[in-house]
LUMRO-928012 format. One record per residue (C-alpha): residue number from 1; residue in one letter; x, y, z. Coordinates in nm, 3 decimals. Each point is the difference from the previous one (the first is absolute). Example, Ala and Ser with C-alpha at 12.3 -4.5 7.8 and 13.67 -1.06 7.14 Angstrom:
2
+-----+----+---------+---------+---------+
!   i ! aa !    east !   north !      up !
+-----+----+---------+---------+---------+
!   1 !  A !   1.230 !  -0.450 !   0.780 !
!   2 !  S !   0.137 !   0.344 !  -0.066 !
+-----+----+---------+---------+---------+
//
This chain:
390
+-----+----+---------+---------+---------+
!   i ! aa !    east !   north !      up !
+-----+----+---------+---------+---------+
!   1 !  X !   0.000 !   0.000 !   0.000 !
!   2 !  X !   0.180 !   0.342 !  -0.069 !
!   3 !  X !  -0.178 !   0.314 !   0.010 !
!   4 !  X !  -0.260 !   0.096 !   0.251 !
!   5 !  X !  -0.232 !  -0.334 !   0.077 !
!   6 !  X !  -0.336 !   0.117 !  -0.177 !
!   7 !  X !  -0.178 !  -0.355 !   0.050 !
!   8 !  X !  -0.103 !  -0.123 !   0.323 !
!   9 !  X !   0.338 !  -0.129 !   0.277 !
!  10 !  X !  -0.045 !  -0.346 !  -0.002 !
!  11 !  X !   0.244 !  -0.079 !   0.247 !
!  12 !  X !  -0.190 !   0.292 !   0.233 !
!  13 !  X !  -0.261 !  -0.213 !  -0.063 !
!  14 !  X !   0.151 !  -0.350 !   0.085 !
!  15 !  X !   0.187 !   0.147 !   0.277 !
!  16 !  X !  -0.327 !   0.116 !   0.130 !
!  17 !  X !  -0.108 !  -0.327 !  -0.010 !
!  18 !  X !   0.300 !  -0.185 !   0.165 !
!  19 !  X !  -0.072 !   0.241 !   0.310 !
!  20 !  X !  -0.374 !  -0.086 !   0.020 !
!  21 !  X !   0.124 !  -0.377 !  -0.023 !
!  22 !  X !   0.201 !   0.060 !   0.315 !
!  23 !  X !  -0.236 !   0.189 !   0.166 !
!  24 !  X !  -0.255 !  -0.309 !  -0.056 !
!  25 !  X !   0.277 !  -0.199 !   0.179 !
!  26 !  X !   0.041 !   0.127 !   0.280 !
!  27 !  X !  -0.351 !   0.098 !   0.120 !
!  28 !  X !  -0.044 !  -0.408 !  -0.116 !
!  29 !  X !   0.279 !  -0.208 !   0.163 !
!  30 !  X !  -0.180 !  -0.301 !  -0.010 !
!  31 !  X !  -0.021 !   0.010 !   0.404 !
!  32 !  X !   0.043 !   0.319 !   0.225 !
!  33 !  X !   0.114 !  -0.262 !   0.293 !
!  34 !  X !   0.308 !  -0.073 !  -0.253 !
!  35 !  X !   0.112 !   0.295 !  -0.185 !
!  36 !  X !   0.318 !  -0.053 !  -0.180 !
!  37 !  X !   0.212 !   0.306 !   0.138 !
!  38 !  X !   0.057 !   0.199 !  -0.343 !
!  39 !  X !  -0.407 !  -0.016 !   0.024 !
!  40 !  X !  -0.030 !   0.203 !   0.295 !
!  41 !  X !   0.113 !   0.383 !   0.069 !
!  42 !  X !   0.306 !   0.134 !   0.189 !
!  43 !  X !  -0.068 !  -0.027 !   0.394 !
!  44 !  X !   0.082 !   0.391 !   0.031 !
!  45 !  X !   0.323 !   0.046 !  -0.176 !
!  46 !  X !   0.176 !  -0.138 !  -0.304 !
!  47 !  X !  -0.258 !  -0.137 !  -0.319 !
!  48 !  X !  -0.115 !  -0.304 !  -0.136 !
!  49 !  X !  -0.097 !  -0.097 !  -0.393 !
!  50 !  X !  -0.346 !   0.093 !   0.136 !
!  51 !  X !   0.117 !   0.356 !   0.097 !
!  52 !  X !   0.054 !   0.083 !  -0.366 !
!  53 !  X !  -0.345 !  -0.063 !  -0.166 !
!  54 !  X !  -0.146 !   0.309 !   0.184 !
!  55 !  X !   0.239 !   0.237 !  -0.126 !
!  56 !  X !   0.042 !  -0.171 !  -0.300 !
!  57 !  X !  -0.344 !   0.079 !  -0.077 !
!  58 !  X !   0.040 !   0.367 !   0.077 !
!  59 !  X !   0.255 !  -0.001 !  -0.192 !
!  60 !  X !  -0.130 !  -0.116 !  -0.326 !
!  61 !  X !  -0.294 !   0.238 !   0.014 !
!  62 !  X !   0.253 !   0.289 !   0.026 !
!  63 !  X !   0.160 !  -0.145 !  -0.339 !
!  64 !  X !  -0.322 !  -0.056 !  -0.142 !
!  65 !  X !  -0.091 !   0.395 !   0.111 !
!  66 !  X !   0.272 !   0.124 !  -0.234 !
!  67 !  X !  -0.044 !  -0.226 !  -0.279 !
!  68 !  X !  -0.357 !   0.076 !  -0.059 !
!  69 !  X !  -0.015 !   0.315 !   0.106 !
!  70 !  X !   0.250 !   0.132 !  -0.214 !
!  71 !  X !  -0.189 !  -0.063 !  -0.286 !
!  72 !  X !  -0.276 !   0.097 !   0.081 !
!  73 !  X !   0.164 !   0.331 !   0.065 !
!  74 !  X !   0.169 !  -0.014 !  -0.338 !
!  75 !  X !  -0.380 !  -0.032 !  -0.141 !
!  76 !  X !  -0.109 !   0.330 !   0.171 !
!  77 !  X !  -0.141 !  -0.084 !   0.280 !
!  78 !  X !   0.041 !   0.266 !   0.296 !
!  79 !  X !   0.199 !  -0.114 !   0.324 !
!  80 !  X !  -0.336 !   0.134 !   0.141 !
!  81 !  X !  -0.212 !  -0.234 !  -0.158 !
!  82 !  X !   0.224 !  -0.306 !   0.072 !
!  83 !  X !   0.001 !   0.064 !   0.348 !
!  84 !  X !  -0.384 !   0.042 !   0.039 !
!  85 !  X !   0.050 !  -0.351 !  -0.133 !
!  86 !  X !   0.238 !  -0.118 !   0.279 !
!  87 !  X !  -0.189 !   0.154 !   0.301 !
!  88 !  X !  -0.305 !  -0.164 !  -0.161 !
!  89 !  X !   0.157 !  -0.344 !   0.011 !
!  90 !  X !   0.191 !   0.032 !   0.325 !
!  91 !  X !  -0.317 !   0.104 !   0.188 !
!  92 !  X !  -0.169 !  -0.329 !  -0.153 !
!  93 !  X !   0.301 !  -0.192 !   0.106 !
!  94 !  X !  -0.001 !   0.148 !   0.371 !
!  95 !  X !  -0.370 !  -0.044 !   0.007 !
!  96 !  X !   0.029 !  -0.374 !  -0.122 !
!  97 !  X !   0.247 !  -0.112 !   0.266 !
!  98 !  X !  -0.205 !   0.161 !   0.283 !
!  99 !  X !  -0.329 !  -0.209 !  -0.118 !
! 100 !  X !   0.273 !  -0.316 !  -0.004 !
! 101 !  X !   0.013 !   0.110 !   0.384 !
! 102 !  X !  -0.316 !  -0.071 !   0.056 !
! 103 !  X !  -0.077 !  -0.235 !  -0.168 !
! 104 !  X !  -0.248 !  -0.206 !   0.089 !
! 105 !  X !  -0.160 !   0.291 !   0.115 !
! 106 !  X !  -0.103 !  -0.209 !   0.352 !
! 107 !  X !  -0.222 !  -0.217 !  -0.242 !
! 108 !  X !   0.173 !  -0.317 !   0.104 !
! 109 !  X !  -0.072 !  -0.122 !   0.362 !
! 110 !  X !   0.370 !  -0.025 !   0.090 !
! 111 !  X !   0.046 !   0.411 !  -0.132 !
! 112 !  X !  -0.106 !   0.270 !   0.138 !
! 113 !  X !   0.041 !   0.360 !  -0.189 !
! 114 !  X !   0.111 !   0.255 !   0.271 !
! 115 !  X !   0.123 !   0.306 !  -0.186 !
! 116 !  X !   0.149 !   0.163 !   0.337 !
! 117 !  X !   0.239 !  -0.291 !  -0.051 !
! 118 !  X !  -0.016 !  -0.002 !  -0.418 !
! 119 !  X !   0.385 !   0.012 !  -0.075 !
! 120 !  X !   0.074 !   0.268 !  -0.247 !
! 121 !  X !   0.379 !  -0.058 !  -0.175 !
! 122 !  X !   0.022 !  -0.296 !  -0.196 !
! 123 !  X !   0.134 !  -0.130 !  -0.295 !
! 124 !  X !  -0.200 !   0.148 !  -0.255 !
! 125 !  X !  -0.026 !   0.359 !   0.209 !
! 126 !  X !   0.361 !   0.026 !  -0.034 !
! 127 !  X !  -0.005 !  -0.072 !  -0.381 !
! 128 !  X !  -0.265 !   0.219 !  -0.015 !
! 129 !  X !   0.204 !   0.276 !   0.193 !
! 130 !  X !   0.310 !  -0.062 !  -0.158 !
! 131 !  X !  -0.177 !   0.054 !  -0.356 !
! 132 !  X !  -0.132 !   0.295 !   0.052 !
! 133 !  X !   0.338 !   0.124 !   0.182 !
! 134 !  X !   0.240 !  -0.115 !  -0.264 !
! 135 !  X !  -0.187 !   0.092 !  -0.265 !
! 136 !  X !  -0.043 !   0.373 !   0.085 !
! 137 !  X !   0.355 !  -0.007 !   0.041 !
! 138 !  X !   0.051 !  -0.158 !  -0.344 !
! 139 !  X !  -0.215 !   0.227 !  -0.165 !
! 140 !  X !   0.117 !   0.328 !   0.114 !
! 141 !  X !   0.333 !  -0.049 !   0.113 !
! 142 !  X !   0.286 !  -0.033 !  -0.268 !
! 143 !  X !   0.276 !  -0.250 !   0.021 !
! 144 !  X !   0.229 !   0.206 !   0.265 !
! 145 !  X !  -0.304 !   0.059 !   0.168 !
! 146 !  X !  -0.078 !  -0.365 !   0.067 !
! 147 !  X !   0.304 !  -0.078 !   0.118 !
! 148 !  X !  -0.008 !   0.285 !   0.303 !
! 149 !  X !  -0.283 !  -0.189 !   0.043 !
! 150 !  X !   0.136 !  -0.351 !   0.038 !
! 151 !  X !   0.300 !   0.197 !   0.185 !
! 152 !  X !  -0.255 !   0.170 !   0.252 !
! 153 !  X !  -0.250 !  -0.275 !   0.057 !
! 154 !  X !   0.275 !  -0.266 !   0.091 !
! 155 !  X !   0.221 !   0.236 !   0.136 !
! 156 !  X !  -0.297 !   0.178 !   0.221 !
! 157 !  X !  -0.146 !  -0.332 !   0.141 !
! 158 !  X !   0.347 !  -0.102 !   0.091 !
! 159 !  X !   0.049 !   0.254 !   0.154 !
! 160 !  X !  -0.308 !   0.025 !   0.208 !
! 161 !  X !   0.066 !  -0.351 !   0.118 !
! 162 !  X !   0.332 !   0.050 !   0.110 !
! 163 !  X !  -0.019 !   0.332 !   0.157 !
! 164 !  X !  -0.336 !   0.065 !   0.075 !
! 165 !  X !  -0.084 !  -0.030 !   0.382 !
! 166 !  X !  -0.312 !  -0.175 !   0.066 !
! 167 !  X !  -0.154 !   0.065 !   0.300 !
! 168 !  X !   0.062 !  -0.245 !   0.318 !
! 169 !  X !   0.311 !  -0.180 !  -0.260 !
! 170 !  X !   0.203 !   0.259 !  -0.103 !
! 171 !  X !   0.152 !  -0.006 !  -0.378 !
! 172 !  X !   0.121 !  -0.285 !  -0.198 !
! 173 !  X !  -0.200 !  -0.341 !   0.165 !
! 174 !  X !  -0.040 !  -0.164 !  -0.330 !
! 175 !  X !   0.088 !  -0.363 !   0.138 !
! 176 !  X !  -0.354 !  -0.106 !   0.076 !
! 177 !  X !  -0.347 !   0.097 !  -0.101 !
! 178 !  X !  -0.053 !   0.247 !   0.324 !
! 179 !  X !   0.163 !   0.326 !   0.047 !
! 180 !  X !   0.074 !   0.111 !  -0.355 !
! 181 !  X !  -0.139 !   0.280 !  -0.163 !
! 182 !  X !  -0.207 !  -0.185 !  -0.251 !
! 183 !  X !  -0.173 !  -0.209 !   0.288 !
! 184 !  X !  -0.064 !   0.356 !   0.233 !
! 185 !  X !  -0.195 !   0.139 !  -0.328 !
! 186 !  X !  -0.194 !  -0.301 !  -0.067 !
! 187 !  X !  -0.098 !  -0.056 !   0.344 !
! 188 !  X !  -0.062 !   0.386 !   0.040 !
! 189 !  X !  -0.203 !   0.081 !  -0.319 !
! 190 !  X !  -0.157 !  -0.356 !  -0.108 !
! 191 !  X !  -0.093 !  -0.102 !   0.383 !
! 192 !  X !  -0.193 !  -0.297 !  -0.038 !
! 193 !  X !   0.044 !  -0.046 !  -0.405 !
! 194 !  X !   0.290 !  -0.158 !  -0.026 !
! 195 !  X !   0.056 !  -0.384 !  -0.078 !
! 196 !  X !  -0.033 !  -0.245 !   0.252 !
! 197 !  X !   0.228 !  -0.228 !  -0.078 !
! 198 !  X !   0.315 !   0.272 !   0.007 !
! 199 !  X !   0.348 !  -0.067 !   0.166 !
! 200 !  X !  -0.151 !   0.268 !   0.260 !
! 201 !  X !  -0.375 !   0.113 !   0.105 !
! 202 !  X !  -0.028 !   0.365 !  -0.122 !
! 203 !  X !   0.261 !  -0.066 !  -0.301 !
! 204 !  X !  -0.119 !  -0.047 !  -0.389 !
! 205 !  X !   0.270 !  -0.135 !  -0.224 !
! 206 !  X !  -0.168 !   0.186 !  -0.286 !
! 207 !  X !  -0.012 !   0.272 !   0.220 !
! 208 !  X !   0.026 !   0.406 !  -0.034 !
! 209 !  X !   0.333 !   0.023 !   0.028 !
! 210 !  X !   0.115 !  -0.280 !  -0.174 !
! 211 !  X !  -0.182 !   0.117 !  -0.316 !
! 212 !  X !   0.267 !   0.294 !  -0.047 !
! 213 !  X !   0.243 !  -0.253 !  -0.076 !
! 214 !  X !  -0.216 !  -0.216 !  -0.243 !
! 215 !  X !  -0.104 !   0.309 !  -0.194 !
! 216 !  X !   0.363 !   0.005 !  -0.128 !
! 217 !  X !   0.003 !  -0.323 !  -0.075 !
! 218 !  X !  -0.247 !   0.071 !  -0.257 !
! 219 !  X !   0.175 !   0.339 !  -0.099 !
! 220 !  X !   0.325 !  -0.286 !  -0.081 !
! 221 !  X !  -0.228 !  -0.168 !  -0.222 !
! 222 !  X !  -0.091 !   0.274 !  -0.155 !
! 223 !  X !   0.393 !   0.044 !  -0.047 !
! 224 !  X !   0.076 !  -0.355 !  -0.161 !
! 225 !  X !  -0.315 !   0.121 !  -0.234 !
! 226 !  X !   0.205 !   0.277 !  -0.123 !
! 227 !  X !   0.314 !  -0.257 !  -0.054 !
! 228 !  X !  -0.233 !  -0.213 !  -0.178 !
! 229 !  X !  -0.147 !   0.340 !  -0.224 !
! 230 !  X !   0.355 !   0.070 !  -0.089 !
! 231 !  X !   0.032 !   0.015 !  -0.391 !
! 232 !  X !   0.308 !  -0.290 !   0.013 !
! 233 !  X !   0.061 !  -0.354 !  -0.103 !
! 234 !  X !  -0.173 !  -0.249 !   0.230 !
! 235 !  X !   0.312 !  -0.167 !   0.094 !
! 236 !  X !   0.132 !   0.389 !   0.138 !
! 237 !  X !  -0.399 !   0.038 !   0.149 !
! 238 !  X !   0.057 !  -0.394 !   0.189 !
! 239 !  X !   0.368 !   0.074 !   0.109 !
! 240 !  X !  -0.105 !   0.382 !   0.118 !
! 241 !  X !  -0.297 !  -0.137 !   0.185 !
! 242 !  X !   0.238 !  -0.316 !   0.162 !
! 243 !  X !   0.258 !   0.268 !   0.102 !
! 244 !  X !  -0.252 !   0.236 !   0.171 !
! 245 !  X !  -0.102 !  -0.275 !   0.205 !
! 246 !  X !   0.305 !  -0.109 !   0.103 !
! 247 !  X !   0.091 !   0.331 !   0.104 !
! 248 !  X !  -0.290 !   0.040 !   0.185 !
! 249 !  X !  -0.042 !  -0.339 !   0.197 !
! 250 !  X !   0.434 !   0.066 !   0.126 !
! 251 !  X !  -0.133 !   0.316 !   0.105 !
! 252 !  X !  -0.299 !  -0.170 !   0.218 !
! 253 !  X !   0.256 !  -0.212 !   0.133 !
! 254 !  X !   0.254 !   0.254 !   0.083 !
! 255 !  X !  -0.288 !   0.235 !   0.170 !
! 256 !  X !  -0.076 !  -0.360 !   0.168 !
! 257 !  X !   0.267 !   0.062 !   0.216 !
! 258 !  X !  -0.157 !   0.311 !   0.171 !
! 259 !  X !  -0.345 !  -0.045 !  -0.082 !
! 260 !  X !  -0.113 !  -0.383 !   0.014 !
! 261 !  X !  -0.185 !  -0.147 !  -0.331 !
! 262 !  X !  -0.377 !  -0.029 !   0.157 !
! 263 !  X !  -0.321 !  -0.041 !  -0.177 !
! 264 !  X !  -0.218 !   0.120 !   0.303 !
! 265 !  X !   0.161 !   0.327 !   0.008 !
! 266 !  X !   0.092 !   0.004 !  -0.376 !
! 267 !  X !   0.336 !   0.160 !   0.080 !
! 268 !  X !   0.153 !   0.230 !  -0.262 !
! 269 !  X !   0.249 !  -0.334 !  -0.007 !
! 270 !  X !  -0.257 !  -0.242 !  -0.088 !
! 271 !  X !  -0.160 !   0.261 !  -0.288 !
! 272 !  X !   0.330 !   0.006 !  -0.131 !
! 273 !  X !   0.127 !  -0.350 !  -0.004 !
! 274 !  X !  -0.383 !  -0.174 !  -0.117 !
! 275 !  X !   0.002 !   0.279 !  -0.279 !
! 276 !  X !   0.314 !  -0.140 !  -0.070 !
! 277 !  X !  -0.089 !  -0.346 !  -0.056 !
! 278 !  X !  -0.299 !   0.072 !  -0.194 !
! 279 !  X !   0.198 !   0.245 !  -0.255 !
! 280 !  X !   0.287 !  -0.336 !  -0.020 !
! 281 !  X !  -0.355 !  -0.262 !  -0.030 !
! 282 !  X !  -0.144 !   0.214 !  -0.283 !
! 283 !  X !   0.335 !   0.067 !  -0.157 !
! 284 !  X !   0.017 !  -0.372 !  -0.047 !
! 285 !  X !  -0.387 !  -0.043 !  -0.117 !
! 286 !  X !   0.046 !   0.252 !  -0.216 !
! 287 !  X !   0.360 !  -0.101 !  -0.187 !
! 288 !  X !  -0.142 !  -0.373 !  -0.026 !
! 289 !  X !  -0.367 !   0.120 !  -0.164 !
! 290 !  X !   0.083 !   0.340 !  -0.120 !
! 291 !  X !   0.271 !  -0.027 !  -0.154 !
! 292 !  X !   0.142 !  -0.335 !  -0.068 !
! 293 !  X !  -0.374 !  -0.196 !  -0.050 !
! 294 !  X !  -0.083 !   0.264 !  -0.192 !
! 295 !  X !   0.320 !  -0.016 !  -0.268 !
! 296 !  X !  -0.068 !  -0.351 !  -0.045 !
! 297 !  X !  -0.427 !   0.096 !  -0.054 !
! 298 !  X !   0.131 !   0.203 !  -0.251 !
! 299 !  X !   0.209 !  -0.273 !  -0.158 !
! 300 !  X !  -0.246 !  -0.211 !  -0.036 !
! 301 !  X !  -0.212 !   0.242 !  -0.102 !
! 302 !  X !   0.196 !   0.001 !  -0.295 !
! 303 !  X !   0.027 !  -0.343 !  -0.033 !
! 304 !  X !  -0.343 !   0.003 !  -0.056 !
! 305 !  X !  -0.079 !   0.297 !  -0.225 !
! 306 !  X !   0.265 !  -0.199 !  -0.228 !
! 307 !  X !  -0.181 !  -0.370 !   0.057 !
! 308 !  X !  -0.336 !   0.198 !  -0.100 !
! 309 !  X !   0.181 !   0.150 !  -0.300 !
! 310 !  X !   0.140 !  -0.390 !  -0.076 !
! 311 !  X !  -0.388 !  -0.084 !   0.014 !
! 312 !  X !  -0.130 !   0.292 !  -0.212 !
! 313 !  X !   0.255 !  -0.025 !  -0.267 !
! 314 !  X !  -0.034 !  -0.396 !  -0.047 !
! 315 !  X !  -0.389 !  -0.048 !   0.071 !
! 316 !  X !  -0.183 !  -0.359 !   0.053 !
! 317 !  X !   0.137 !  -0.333 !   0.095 !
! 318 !  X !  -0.045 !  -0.151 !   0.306 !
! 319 !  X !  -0.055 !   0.189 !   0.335 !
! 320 !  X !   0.269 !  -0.261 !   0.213 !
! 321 !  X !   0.285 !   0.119 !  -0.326 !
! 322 !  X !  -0.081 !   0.329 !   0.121 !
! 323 !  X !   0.070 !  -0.085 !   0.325 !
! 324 !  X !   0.353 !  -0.165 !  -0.090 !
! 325 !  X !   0.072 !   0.331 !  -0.146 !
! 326 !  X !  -0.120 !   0.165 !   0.331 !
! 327 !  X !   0.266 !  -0.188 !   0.202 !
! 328 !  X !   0.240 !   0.024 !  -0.247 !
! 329 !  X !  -0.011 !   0.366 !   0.000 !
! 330 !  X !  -0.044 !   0.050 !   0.322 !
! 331 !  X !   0.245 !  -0.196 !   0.146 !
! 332 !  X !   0.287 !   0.081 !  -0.203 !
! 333 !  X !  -0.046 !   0.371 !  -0.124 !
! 334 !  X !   0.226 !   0.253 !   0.218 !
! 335 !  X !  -0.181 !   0.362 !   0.021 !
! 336 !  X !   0.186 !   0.300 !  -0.103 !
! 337 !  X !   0.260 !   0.017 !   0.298 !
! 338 !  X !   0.134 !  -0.397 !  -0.107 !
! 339 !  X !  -0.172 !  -0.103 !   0.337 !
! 340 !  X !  -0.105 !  -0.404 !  -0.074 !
! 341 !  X !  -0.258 !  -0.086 !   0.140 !
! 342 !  X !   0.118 !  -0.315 !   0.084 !
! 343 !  X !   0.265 !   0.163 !   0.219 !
! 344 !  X !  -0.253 !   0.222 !   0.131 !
! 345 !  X !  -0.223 !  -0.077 !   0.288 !
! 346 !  X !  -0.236 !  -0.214 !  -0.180 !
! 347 !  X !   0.309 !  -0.294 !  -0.064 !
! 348 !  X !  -0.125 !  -0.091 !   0.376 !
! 349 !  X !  -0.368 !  -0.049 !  -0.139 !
! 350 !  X !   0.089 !  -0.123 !  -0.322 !
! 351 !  X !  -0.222 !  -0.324 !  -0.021 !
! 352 !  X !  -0.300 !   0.245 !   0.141 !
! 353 !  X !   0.111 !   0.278 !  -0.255 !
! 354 !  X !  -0.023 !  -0.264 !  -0.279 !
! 355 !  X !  -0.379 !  -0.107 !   0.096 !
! 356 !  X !  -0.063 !   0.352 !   0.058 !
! 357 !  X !   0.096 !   0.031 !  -0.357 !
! 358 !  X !  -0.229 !  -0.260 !  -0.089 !
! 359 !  X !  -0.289 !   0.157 !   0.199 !
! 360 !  X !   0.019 !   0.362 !  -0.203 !
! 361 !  X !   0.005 !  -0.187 !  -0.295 !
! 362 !  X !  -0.295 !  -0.147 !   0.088 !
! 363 !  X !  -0.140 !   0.382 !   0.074 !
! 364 !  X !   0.120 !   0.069 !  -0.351 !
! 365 !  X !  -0.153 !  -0.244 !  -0.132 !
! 366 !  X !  -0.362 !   0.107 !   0.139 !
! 367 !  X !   0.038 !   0.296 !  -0.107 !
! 368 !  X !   0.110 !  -0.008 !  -0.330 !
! 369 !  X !  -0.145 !  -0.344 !  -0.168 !
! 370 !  X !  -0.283 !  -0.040 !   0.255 !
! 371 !  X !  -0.052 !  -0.380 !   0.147 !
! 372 !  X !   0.076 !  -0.206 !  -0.256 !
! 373 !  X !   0.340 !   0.072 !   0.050 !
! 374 !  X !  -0.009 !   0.019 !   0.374 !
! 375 !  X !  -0.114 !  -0.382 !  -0.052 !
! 376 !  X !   0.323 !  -0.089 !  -0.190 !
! 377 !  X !   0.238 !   0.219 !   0.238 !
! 378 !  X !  -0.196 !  -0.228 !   0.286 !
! 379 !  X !   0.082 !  -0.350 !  -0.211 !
! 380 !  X !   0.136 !  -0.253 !   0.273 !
! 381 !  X !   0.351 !  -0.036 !  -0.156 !
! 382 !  X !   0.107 !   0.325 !  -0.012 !
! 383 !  X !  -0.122 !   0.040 !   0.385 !
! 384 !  X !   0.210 !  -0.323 !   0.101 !
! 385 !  X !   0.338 !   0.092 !  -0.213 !
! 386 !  X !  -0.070 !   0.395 !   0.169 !
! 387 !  X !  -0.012 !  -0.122 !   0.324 !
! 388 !  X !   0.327 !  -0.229 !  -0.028 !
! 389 !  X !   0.207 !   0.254 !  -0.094 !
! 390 !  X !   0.227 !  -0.011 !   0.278 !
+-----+----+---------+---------+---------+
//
């Protein structure tokens, strides 16, 4: 892929969908009374594989933001406009994961709905927040701008946690769930609304506090979708992308030191090191689909166009000669850049990418001679010598 990716990100896609397959996972172990421990969240400190789908998922919607945003601001549409959009969608989301908290709405005999007690963060109120957040900062701010705010959202709730002196603890008692900053608010302004099942009564882990933090995980995303706009090769977009997180998840581990990796709090060093591993996750979905899958679609591609040509030019015979050709072609024709596609990826697959071959013949076929021939491509001996190619 060179040039700016008009078409949809596939690998945004697919690496969309390997974090909702983890997710799945571990809210389904098989058996809570057996959890393997990569299934399970960090105690307090430190992170898990767990830890990361969270984040991961902020993540992606702040590279998603810029991605299709950006064109629709290169189609005329006013930053205004767009963000009516985003408030509109993160007050649905808020409002979405609030009716999850009460659900059942007391209509089971076990449940009973007590709103005094209805817990207001959540999962989908902190998307929700962190939408409309990031995305006012996306829209309005330019590039230098989001980065002093990155710089002053992780650097401000560090800060705060360190040095701020809570009342009855004094500053800096980040080593349990009581006493920190991020516990005093949640206790003080969400009395009675936070989740029961926190490290500490009165604490949220998608708390107020803690949603400074995850707002610039989103505005990161919203970074790697700027790496990913950048008018270069895809190998330069993939190796750009795989640096940035690097870079980023050393310098969660060097802040680490000082400020613990924690998912409860969201330290400024766990925003840093999960955006990190998402940019080096996608960096890797995205060389593998975007750029080298899609060199060898293109191959192929042409491998095709010049089968259909073979068809066109000669004209009638049987559908299963056709199909000879089809294999012939398309196993041994090397695109434009000499890659073979024998060498290629598809060498692993090649009895598969033979019967494959046989199987879009067999499209061909139905669409250009009708049944009859789909009844001869179908004959039982040329379906027993396909499948023993070997």
């Amino acid at each position: 892929m060179n040039g700016y990716p008009a078409a949809r990100l596939v690998s945004l896609d697919a690496f969309r969908g390997a974090t909702i397959a983890g997710m799945l996972l571990a809210n389904n172990p098989g058996s809570w009374g057996h959890v393997y421990p990569p299934l399970r969240h960090a105690a307090w400190h430190g992170w898990t594989p767990t830890d990361m789908i969270f984040p991961g998922f902020l993540w992606i919607m702040g590279v998603a933001m810029t991605l299709s945003w950006a064109r629709r601001v290169e189609a005329g549409e006013a930053p205004a406009a767009l963000f009516r959009h985003v408030g509109r969608r993160a007050a649905i989301i808020f409002g979405l994961g609030l009716l999850l908290a009460a659900f059942p709405f007391g209509w089971w005999p076990s449940h009973t709905l007590a709103l005094g007690s209805l817990r207001i963060p959540g999962v989908l109120q902190r998307i929700g927040l962190c939408y409309a957040a990031a995305g006012a900062i996306c829209l309005w701010a330019s590039g230098r701008g989001q980065v002093a705010w990155i710089v002053g959202l992780l650097g401000g709730s560090a800060a705060l946690l360190k040095f701020f002196p809570v009342p009855g603890y004094g500053a800096g008692h980040i080593d349990e769930a009581v006493g920190n900053l991020a516990w005093w608010i949640d206790a003080h302004v969400l009395a009675g609304h936070t989740w029961s099942g926190a490290p500490a009564p009165g604490f949220d882990p998608e708390g107020i506090f803690s949603t400074l933090a995850a707002i610039a995980t989103v505005v990161l995303g919203a970074w790697a979708g700027r790496i990913l706009r950048a008018p270069v090769a895809g190998e330069v977009r993939a190796a750009r992308l795989l640096g940035a997180g690097v870079a980023l998840m050393g310098a969660g581990l060097i802040w680490d030191l000082w400020l613990p990796i924690n998912k409860d709090l969201w330290t400024s060093s766990f925003a840093l090191f999960m955006a990190g591993a998402s940019s080096v996750g996608l960096a890797v979905f995205y060389w593998v689909i975007d750029v080298r899958v899609a060199a060898l679609g293109d191959a192929v591609g042409g491998v095709r166009r010049e089968c259909d040509r073979d068809f066109r030019g000669r004209g009638g015979g049987r559908a299963d000669a056709r199909l000879d050709r089809v294999e012939r072609c398309g196993g041994r024709k090397r695109d434009a850049e000499g890659v073979d596609l024998h060498e290629g990826v598809y060498a692993v697959f090649e009895p598969a990418q033979r019967i494959a071959g046989v199987c879009g013949g067999v499209c061909r076929a139905v669409s250009r001679r009708g049944w009859a021939d789909v009844a001869q491509a179908l004959d039982c001996e040329d379906l027993s010598a396909s499948a023993a190619i070997n």
